[in-house]
C-alpha positions in Angstrom: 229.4 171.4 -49.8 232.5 173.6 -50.3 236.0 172.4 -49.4 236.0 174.6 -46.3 232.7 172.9 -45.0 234.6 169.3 -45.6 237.2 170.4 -43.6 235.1 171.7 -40.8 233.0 169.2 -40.0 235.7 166.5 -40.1 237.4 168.9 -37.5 234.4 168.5 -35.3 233.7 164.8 -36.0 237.6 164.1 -35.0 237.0 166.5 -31.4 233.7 165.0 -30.9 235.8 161.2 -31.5 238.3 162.0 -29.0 236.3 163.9 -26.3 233.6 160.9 -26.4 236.2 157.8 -26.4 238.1 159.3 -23.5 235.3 159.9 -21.8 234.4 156.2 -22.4 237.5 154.8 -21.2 237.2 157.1 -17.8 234.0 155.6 -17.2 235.0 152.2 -18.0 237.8 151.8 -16.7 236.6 153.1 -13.3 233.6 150.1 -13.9 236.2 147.7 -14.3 237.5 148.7 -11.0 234.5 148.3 -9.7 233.8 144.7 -11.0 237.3 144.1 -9.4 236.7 145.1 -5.9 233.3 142.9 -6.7 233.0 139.3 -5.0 230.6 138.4 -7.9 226.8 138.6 -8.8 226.2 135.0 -7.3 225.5 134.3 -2.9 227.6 132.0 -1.5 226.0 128.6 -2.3 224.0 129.6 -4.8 224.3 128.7 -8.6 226.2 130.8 -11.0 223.7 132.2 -13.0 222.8 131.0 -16.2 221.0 132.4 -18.9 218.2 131.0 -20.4 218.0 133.3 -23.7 221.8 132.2 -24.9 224.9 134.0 -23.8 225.1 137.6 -25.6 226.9 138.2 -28.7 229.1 141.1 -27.7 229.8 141.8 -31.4 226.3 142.8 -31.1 226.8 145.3 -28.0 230.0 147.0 -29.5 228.2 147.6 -33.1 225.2 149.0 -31.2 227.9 151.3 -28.9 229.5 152.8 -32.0 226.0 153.4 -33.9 225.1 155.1 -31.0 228.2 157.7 -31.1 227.6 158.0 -34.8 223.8 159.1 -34.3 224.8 160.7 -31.6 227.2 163.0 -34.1 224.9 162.9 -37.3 222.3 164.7 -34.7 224.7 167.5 -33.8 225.4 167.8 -37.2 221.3 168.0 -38.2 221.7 170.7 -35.3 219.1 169.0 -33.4 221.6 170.0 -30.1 225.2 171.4 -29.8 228.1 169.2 -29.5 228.8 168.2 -25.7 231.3 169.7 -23.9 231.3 167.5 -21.1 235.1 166.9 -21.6 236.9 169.9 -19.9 239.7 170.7 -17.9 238.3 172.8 -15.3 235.9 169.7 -14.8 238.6 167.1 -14.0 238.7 167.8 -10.0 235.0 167.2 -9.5 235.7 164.0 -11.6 237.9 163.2 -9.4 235.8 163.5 -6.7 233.0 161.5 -7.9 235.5 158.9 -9.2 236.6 158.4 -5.5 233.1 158.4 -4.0 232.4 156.1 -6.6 235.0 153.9 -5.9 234.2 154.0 -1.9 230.6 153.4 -2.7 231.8 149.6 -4.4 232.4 148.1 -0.8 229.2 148.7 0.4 226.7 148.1 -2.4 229.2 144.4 -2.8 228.2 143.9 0.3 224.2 144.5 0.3 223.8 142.6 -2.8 225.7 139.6 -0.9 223.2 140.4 2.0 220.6 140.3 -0.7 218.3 142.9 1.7 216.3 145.0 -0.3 214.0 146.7 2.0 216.1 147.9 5.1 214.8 151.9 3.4 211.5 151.2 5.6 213.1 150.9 8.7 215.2 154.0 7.9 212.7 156.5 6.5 210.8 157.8 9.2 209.8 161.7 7.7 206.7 161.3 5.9 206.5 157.5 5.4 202.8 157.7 4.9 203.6 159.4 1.4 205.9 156.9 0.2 204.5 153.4 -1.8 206.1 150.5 -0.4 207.4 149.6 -3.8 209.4 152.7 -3.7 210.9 151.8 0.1 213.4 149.9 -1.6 217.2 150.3 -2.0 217.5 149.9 -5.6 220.9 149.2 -7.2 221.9 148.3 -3.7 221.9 151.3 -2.3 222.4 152.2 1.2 218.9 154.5 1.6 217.9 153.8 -1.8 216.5 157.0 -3.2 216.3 159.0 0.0 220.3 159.9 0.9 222.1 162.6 -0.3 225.3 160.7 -1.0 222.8 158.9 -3.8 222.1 162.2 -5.5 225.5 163.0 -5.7 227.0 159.8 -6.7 224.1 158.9 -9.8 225.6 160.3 -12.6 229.0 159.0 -11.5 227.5 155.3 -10.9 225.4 155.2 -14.5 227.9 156.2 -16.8 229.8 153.9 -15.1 227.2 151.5 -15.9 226.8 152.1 -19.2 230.7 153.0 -20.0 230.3 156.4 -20.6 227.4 156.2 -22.8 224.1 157.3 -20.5 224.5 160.7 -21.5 224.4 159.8 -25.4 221.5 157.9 -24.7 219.6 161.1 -23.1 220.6 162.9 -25.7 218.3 161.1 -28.2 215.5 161.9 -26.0 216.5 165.2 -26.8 217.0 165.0 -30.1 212.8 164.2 -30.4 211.9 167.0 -28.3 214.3 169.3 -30.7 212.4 167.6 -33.6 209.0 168.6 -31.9 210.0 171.7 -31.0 211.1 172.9 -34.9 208.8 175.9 -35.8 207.5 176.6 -32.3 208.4 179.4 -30.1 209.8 177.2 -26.9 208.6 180.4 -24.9 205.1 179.0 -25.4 206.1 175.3 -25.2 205.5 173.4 -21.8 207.5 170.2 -20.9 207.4 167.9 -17.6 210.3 165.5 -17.4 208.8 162.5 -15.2 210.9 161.1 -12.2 213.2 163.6 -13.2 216.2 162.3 -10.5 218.9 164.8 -9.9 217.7 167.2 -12.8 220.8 166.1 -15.4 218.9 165.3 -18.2 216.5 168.4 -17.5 219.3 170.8 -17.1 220.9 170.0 -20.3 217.2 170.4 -22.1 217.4 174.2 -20.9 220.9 175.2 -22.0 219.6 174.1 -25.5 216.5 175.6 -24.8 216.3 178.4 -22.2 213.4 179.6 -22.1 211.1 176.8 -22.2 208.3 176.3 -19.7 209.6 173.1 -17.8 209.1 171.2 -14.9 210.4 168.5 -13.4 208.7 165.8 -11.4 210.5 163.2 -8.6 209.7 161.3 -5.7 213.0 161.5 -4.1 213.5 164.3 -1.5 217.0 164.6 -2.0 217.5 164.4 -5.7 214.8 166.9 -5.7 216.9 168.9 -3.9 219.4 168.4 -5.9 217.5 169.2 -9.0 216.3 172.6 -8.1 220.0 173.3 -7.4 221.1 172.5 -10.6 218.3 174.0 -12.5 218.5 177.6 -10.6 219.9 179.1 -13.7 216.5 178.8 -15.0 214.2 180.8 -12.9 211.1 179.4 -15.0 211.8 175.9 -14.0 209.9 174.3 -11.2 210.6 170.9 -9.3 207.5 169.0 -8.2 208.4 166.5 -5.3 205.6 164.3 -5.8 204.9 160.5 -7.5 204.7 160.4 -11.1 200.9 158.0 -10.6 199.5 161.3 -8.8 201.1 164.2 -10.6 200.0 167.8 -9.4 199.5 168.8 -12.2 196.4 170.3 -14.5 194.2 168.4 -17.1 195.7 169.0 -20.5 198.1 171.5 -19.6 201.1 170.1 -20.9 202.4 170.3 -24.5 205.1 167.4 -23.7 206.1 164.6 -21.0 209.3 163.0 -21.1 210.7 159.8 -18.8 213.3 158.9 -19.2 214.1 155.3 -17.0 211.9 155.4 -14.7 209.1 152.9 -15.8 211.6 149.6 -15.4 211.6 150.7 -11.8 207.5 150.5 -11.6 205.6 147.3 -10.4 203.5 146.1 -13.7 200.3 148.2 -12.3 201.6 151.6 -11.4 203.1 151.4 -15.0 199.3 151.7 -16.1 198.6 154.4 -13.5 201.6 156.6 -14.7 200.2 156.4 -18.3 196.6 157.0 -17.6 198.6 160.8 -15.7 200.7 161.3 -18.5 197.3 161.2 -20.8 195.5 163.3 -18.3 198.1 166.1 -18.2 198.9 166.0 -21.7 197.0 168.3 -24.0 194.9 166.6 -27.1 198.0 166.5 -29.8 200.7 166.5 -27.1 203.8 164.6 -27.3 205.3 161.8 -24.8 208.6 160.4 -25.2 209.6 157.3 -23.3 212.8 156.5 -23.1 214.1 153.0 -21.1 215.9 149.6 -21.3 215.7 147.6 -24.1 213.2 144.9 -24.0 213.4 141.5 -25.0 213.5 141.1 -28.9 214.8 144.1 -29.8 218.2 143.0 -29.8 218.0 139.5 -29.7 221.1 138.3 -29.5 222.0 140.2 -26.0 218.7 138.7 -24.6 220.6 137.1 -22.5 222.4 140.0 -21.4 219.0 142.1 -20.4 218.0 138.9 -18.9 221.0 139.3 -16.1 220.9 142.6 -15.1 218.0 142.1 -12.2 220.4 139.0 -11.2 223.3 140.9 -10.8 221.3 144.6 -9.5 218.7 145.0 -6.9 215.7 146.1 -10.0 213.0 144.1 -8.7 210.8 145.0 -11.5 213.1 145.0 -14.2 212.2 141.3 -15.3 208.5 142.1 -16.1 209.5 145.1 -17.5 211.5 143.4 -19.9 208.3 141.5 -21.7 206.3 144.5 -21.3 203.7 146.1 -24.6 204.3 149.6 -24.0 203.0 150.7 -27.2 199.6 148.1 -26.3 199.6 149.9 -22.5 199.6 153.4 -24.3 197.7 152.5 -27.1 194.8 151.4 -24.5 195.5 154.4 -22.3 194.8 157.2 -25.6 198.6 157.7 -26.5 199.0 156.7 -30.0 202.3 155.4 -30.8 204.1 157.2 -33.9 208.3 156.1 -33.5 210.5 154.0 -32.0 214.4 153.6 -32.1 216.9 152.1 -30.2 220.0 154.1 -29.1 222.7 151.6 -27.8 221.0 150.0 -24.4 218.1 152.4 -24.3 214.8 152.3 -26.4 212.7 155.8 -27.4 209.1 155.3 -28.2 206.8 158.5 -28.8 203.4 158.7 -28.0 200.8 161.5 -29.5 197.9 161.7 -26.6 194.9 161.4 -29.0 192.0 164.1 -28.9 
């Protein structure tokens, strides 16, 4: 590597350093805020919450957050993706605006988990309740409507990176990097790809500007981040958003070259977990790829077990804490997806799965 190479890509590894640590500290400081404007994770007269896996080593989190950025770099530098650019000026008033309605949101979501009512969505949706599974008539994270409002769409992205201090996008991005690695030698024109409970369309949006002309789809059972989806992928006239649930996809037998989910199966009572597989396997063609991409489990970091532990304390995830002891690779195995990698990238875990012939 020449001297001129040297220089270049410490030029882009100091850009891609600043860009991604202020990014961080917009996100978490506007978490901290939150957690201010918070009257704590406990009900009145209820115990504070103790874990029963040890209290987390948060030398442990902050090592895992920086290998994350690093990986994140080293695969821009493998050009697996381009380097974000997700740090702009002309962004900064929409920021703004989401920072606000984030902020606003804090009151009300303080006050439902205090309330500690999590199915007030069945009383509210009324158009086309029939299609809707009662595990899915929930309002998740608290949320006024759960999935079904627009102010939900609109205030996601804001609310996860918040979450995860500026990190969820980092942690898609290694989704992506195993559908670039997948997609090396193949013309994507003749590559199709469904991205599972695909929410708002974020993840699936940055997927096409790497690759344009790929045969997507995306698949949600939220009317309104449906919605919001096909908005955001209209640059892509290929693209087509199903709104339908992931354990009844409309979708042909082995039809698919790859499936991608990305958070969605922490959210899924222990049985439909199995149904989702057993339509991943159907749709996928014999040699076809799944990448599943959630939480980290139990034992994968074990010294912020206790951390993982908290989280469906302190959030409405009512499925989260069997999700967190749950043998993916066992339940694909069974289903005909054989398991091949696995890797963690800061809070999130990507397993691939090759559907067997």
């Amino acid at each position: 590597m020449g001297v001129f190479d040297i220089a270049t890509r410490t030029a882009g590894r100091a850009r891609y350093a600043a860009a991604q640590g202020l990014r961080s500290a917009w996100y978490g400081a506007q978490m901290s805020a939150a957690r201010r404007r918070a009257s704590g994770f406990d009900r009145p007269g209820e115990p504070t919450f103790q874990p029963t896996r040890g209290q987390p080593d948060l030398a442990v989190l902050r090592r895992a957050y920086f290998e994350l950025f690093i990986k994140d770099r080293l695969n821009v530098e493998a050009g697996l993706y381009p380097a974000p650019s997700d740090v702009r000026l002309k962004d900064l008033p929409k920021a703004l605006r989401s920072a606000r309605a984030f902020r606003e949101d804090v009151e009300d979501v303080d006050r439902r988990r205090l309330e500690r009512n999590g199915t007030e969505v069945r009383q509210q949706v009324t158009d086309g309740h029939n299609r809707y599974p009662a595990y899915y008539l929930q309002n998740f994270h608290y949320q006024s409507g759960g999935w079904f409002t627009e102010d939900s769409a609109d205030i996601y992205d804001t609310q996860v990176e918040a979450l995860f201090t500026g990190t969820a996008d980092a942690m898609r991005r290694a989704v992506l990097a195993e559908i670039s690695r997948e997609l090396r030698g193949r013309d994507q024109r003749g590559v199709s790809l469904l991205d599972v409970a695909c929410g708002n369309g974020r993840f699936l949006s940055q997927v096409m500007q790497v690759y344009p002309r790929l045969m997507a789809s995306g698949l949600d059972l939220s009317p309104t981040y449906t919605d919001a989806a096909r908005t955001r992928l209209k640059p892509w006239k290929q693209v087509e958003i199903l709104h339908e649930a992931a354990e009844a996809m409309p979708v042909e037998d082995n039809s698919l070259d790859m499936v991608v989910s990305i958070f969605l199966f922490h959210e899924l009572p222990p049985r439909v977990r199995e149904k989702v597989l057993a339509e991943i396997r159907r749709v996928l063609k014999p040699g076809g790829l799944f990448i599943l991409a959630d939480s980290a489990q139990f034992g994968d970091y074990s010294d912020l077990d206790g951390l993982l532990e908290y989280f469906p304390h302190g959030f409405h995830e009512p499925y989260y804490k069997s999700y967190l002891s749950w043998d993916a690779v066992q339940a694909c195995d069974l289903t005909g997806l054989v398991p091949e990698t696995q890797s963690l990238a800061f809070l999130t875990k990507i397993s691939t799965f090759r559907r067997s012939s």
